[in-house]
N, C-alpha and C positions, 0 to 999 in steps of 0.2 A: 925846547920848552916843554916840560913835563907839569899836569894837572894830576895830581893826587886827590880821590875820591876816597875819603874814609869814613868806613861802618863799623859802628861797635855792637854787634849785635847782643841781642838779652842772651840767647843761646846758640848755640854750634849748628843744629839744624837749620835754624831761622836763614832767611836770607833778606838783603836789604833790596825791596823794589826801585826804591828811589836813585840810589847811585847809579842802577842798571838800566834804568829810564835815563838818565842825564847823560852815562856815557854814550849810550845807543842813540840817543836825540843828537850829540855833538857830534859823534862821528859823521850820520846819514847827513848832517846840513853843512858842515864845513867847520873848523875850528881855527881857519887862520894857519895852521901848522901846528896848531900846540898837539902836544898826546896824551890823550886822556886814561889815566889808569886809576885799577880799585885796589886798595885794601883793606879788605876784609877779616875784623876779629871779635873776640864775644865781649862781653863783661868778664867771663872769666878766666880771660888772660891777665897777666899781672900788666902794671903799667909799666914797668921796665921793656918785658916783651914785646907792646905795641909800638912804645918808643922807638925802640931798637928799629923794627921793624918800615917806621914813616921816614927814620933816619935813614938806613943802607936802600931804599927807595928812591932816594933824593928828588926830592919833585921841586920846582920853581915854582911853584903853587899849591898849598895845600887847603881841601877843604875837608868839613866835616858833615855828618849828618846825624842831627842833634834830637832827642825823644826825651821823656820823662826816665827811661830806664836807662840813658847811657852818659847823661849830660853833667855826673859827676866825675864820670869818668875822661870825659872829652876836655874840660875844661881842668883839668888835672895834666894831660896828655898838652893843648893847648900853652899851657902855664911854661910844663918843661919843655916842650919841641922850641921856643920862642926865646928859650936861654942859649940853647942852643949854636940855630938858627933864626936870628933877628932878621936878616935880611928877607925872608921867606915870607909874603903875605897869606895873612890866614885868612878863612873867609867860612862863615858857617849859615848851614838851613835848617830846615824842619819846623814841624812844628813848637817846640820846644822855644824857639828863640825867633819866631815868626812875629810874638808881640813883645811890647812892651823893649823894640828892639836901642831905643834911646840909653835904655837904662842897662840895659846889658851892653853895650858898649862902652858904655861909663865906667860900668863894672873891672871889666875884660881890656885893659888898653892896647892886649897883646892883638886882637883881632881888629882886621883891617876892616871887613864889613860882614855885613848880613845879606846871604837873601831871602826875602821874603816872600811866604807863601809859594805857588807855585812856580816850581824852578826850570823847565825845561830851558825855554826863550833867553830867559835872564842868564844862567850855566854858560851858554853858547857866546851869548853875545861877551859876555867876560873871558872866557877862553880868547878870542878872537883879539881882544882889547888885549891882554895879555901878552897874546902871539905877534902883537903887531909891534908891541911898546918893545918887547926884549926880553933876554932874561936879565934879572937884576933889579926891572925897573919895579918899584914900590907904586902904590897906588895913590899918595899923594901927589907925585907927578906926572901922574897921568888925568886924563878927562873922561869919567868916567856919568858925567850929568844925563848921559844921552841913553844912557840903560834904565830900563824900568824895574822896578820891584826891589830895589837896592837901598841900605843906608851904609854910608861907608865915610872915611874917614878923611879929609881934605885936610891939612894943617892940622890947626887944633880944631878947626871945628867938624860938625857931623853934616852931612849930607843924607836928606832923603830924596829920593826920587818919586815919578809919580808912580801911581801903578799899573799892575802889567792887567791885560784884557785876559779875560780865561781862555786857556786852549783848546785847541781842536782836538780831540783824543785823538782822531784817525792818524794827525802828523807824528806820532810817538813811534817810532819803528817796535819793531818786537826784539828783546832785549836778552831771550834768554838762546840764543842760538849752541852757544858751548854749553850743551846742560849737561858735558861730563862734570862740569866742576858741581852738580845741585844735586848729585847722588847721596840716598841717605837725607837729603835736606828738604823742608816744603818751602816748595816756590809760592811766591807770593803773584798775586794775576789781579788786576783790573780793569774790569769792563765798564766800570762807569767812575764818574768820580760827584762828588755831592750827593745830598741826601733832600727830601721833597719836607723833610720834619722839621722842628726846629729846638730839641728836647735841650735844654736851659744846659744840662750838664757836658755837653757835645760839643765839642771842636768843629762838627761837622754844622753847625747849623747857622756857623759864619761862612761857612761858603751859599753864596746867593745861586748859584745855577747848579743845575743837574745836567750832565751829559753822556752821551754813550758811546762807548765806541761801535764801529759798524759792524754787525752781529755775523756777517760773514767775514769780516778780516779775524773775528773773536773765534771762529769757528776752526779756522786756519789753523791761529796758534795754537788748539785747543788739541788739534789734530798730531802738532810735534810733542806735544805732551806724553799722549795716548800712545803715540808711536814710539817714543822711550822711555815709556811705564815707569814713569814719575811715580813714585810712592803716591803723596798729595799734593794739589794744588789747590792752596787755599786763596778763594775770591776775597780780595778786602772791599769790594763794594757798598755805602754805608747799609742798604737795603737793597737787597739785589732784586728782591721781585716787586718794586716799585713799578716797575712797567711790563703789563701782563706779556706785551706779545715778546720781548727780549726776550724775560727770562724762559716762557715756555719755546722760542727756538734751542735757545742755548741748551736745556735738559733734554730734546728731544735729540739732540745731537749727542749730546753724552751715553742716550741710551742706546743711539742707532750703531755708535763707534766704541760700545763701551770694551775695553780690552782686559775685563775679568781682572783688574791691579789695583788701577788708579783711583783715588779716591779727592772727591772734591767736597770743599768744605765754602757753606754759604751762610752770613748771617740773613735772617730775613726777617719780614714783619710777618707772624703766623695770624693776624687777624687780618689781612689784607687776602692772601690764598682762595683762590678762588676753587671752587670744586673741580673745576677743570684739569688745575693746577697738583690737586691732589689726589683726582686720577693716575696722573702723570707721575707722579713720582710714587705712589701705588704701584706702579710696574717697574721699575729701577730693579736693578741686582741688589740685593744688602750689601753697604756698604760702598756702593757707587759713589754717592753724597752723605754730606751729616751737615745738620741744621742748627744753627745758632740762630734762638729766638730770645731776645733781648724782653724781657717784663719789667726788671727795676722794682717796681712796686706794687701791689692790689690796693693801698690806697687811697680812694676815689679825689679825699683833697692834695693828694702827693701827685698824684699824673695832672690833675690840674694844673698845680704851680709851676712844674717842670715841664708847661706847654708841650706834652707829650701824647701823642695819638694813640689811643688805642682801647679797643672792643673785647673786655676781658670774658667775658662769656662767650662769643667766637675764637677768641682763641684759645682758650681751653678745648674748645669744641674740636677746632683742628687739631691742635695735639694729637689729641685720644684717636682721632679718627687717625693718621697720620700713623702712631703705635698698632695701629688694628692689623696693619701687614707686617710688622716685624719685619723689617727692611731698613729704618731708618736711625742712625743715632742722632737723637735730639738732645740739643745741649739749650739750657734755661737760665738766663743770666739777673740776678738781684744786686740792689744796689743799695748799701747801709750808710745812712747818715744824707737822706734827701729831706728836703722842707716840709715838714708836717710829719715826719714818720718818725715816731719813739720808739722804745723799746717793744712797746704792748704791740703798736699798730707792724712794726718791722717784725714782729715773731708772729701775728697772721699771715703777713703775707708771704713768708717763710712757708707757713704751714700751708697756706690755698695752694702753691705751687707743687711742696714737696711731694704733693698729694698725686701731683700728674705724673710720679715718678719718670722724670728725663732721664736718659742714660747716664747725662750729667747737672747736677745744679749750681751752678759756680756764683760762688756769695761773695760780690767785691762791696767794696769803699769808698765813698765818691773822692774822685780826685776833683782838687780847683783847679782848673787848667786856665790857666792864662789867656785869656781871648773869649771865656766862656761867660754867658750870662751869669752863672756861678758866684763867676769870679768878679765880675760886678756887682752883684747886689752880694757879697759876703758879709757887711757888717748887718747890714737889711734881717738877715737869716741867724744871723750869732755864729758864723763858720769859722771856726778857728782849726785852722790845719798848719800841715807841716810845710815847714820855710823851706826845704830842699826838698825837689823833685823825690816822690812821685806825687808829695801837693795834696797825701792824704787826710782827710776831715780829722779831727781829734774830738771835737764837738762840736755842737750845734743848740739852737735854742729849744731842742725837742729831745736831744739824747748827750748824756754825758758821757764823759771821758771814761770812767769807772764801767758804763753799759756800752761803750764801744770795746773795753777788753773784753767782755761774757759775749758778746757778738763774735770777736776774732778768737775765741777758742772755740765756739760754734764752727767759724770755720773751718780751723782745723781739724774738727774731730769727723766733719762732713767731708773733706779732701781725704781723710786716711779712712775711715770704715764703708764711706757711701760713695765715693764720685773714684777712687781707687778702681770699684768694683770685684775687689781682694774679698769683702765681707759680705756679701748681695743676702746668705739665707739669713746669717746670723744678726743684721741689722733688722728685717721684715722680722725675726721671733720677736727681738726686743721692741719693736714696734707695738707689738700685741698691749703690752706692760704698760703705754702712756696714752694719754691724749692727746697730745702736742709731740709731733717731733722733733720742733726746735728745744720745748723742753727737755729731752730727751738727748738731744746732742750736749745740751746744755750741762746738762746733770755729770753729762760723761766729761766732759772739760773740768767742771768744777774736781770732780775726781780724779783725773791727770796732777791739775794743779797741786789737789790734798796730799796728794803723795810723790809731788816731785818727778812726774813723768815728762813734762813739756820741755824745751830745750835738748830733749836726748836722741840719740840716733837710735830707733827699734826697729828689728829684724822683723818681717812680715809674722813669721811664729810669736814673737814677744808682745808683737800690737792684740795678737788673738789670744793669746795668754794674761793682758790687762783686761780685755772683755771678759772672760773672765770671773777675775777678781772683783770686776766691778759689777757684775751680776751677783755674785756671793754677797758681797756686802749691801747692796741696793735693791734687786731683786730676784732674790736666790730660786723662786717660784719658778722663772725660766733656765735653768741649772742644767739640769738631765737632758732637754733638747737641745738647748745653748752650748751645748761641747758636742753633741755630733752634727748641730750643725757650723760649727765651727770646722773640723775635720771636712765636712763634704768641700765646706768652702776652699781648704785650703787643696782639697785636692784636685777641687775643680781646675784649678789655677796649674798647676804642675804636679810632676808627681814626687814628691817630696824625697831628698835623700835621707832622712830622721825621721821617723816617725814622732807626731804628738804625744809628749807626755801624757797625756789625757788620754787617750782612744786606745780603745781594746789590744788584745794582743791580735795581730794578723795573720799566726797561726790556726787561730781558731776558727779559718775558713781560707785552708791553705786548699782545701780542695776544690773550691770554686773557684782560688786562680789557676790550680792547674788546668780545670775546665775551659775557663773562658780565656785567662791572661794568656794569652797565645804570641802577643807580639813584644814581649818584654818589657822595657821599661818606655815604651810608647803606650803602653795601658796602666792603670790600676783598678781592683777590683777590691769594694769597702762595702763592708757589712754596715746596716745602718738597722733603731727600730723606731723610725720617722720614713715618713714619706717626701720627699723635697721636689717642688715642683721645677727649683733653676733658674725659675724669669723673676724680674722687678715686680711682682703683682703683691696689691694688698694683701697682708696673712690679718684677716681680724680677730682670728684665736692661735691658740698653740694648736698644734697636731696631738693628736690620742696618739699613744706608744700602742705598737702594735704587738699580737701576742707572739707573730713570729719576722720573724727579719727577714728585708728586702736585704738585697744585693745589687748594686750598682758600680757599672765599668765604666770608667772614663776613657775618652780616646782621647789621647793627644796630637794623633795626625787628623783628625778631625777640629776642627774650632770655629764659632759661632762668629761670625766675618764682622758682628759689634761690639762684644765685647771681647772676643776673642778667646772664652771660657772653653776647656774641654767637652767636646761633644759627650751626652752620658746617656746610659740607657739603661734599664730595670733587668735583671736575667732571671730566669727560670732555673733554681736547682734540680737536677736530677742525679744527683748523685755517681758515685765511681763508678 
């Protein structure tokens, strides 16, 4: 008797927590004899491949694990495994199809059932019911009443069960023990599950309990990480520093074990931080941790509606204080198209943020997710979103359809010149030039669009060759700084095998590479007559051209452990 566990992941890195929980939960409690196995593929495999693949598998039970980014894929995959293989009961979870699971049944007649919400207990006890029935046997004729957290398929009609009690974190074995197969990949780890919030747009604010696992079993696993220099382990916990004393063991442990590699990623509440808390991470290696701090909106009636907690002048406060060691990448999350927030009120809170310059600002889209308060009160709000996953807004009674496109070219012009970190000097010049920097993304998008740049594949050179053009036509004022700091940038980054059409000849200070370039093309050495200072900080003017030119080497065996930029330093000419 074979259980197939199948993950579609978004990408190749990614790895799926969930199937890894279920098999390591089945295995350590007994399964009856079934065998539980994964397989694992992206979205961007073709669906032939996957097929193929669930096929020469052959499992007597196949499950899925269902999300907003793979459930068109699953249910495609689902469709054909089922022409197939009729005989084979399918059986799917996640959140994705945790609600409204009547109707997706109705949907779907190929799928025998659902489970619902938390799967460990329920996984097991179905294996077992499985293992006991036979291979063959279909889940119609079996009895299947006596499992919780279940709807599944009886004759024609549907069965629900009642529901399952929350679990015990501590009963979860730890699941990553082969972690030769997560090389190159970030492990997904959670130490807690639920969240103490209950923010209207959150999947998380239907789970009524919070729980932890115990901080020394957490400590344990944290320790086989460290020991095989896991690239990252990123915590999904909804807020990890919800409970001061957890999370200050868990980072005191990271610092005391820290193995100079590994780096861990936490979402957290930055107005919750206690001073203590950022002492503490104040002393970390750069790059030990990075920080995902969730804001969504400034606001004040938008954090209302979407019963969302939070102290927006304390946590600006930590930010900044947070940036003061240069230690930590902080990543800052907004959310467009929430209740009360238009165009006017969503391009402040753009700007209050973009201001605390995070290493990263990441501008999403409210999804309606199925099960969310959201998605309750959608006609309430005027939310009119997409009928297929990922359920994103199109509009609302605050912002149209029209002002949701100039928003998603904001984005993108924000993911390729500013959150890239490809453009860091040449974004700060052109900053100088507006008063808004969403205006300013904004301006740059419309510009893309005027001339037919959007949709196209651009070479990192090509995207600093549109900046640009679009300085010359918009404004040409920052011109002469805007091209060498373009060149610093791009050198920052690598050392280029083509030189910039733009930028000087590099003859004409062959003699300062000879001086300094010593280690070939692990260096370069670029005349510059601007001064660049390299970090995310406010420029509120241009720089004065100087009357004689600096000289800056980049080292490439050297790199800045956040953003990973060439280390660079000023030299002193002295001549042959």
């Amino acid at each position: 008797m074979k259980v197939l566990l199948t993950a579609v992941n978004a990408k190749y890195i990614h790895s799926n927590l969930a199937v890894y929980d279920l098999r390591a939960y089945a295995e350590a409690y007994g399964t009856g004899g079934a065998q539980v196995e994964i397989g694992e593929y992206t979205i961007n495999h073709t669906i032939d491949y996957i097929l193929e693949g669930i096929y020469k598998a052959k499992p007597d039970v196949l499950c899925f694990s269902c999300y907003i980014w793979n459930l068109d894929y699953v249910e495609q995959l689902m469709d054909e495994y089922h022409k197939i293989c009729p005989e084979v009961p399918i059986w799917v979870g996640g959140p994705e199809v945790s609600y409204e699971t009547e109707a997706f049944l109705k949907e779907h007649p190929q799928v025998t059932g659902v489970m619902v919400g938390e799967g460990e207990e329920t996984f097991l006890e179905l294996c077992e019911s499985y293992a006991k029935a036979g291979i063959g046997e279909m889940a119609e004729k079996m009895n299947l009443s006596g499992i919780k957290g279940i709807m599944y398929r009886a004759g024609e009609s549907l069965v629900k069960t009642g529901a399952r009690e929350p679990l015990d974190l501590n009963r979860i074995p730890f699941c990553y023990g082969g972690v030769e197969d997560f090389r190159n990949r970030i492990i997904y780890y959670e130490s807690s599950r639920g969240c103490p919030f209950r923010c209207s747009y959150c999947l998380s604010s239907v789970e009524k309990t919070l729980r932890f696992r115990d901080v020394e079993r957490v400590k344990k696993e944290l320790a086989f990480f460290l020991e095989q220099e896991v690239a990252q382990v990123k915590f999904v916990d909804r807020t990890f520093n919800c409970r001061h004393e957890h999370a200050m063991e868990i980072w005191k442990f990271l610092i005391e074990h820290d193995n100079g590699v590994t780096n861990f990623h936490f979402e957290i509440s930055a107005d919750l931080l206690t001073d203590e808390e950022i002492a503490l991470i104040g002393q970390m290696r750069p790059g030990l941790i990075q920080l995902e701090i969730g804001v969504q909106s400034t606001n004040d009636a938008t954090i209302t509606e979407i019963h969302r907690t939070m102290q927006l002048d304390r946590l600006k406060a930590v930010v900044r204080s947070i940036q003061e060691k240069e230690n930590i990448h902080e990543h800052l999350d907004l959310i467009a198209g929430l209740p009360y927030e238009g165009y006017e009120t969503f391009a402040r809170s753009f700007d209050e943020i973009y201001a605390l310059k995070p290493n990263q600002l990441q501008l999403g889209f409210l999804k309606v997710l199925k099960g969310s308060y959201m998605y309750e009160h959608a006609t309430e709000y005027g939310l009119i979103y997409r009928s297929r996953p990922p359920y994103e807004v199109l509009k609302t009674n605050w912002l149209g359809f029209g002002e949701i496109l100039r928003i998603r070219q904001v984005e993108e012009m924000l993911e390729v010149y500013y959150n890239s970190g490809q453009y860091a000097t040449a974004i700060r010049l052109l900053e100088t030039q507006y008063a808004s920097a969403f205006a300013m993304f904004a301006e740059l998008g419309t510009f893309y669009e005027e001339h037919g740049y959007f949709g196209m594949g651009h070479s990192r050179m090509r995207r600093a060759e549109i900046l640009l053009e679009f300085a010359k036509e918009r404004r040409p004022g920052v011109l002469p700084v805007l091209g060498e700091g373009l060149v610093y940038d791009l050198y920052e980054r690598e050392n280029l095998g083509s030189r910039p059409a733009w930028a000087a000849d590099a003859n004409e200070w062959k003699q300062m590479t000879r001086q300094y370039g010593k280690n070939g093309k692990q260096s370069h050495i670029e005349r510059f007559f601007y001064r660049f200072s390299g970090h995310r900080q406010d420029t509120a003017s241009l720089p004065e051209r100087l009357e004689d030119p600096v000289y800056v080497r980049f080292d490439y065996t050297r790199r800045d452990p956040l953003d990973h930029q060439a280390q660079h330093e000023y030299l002193e000419y002295s001549g042959e």
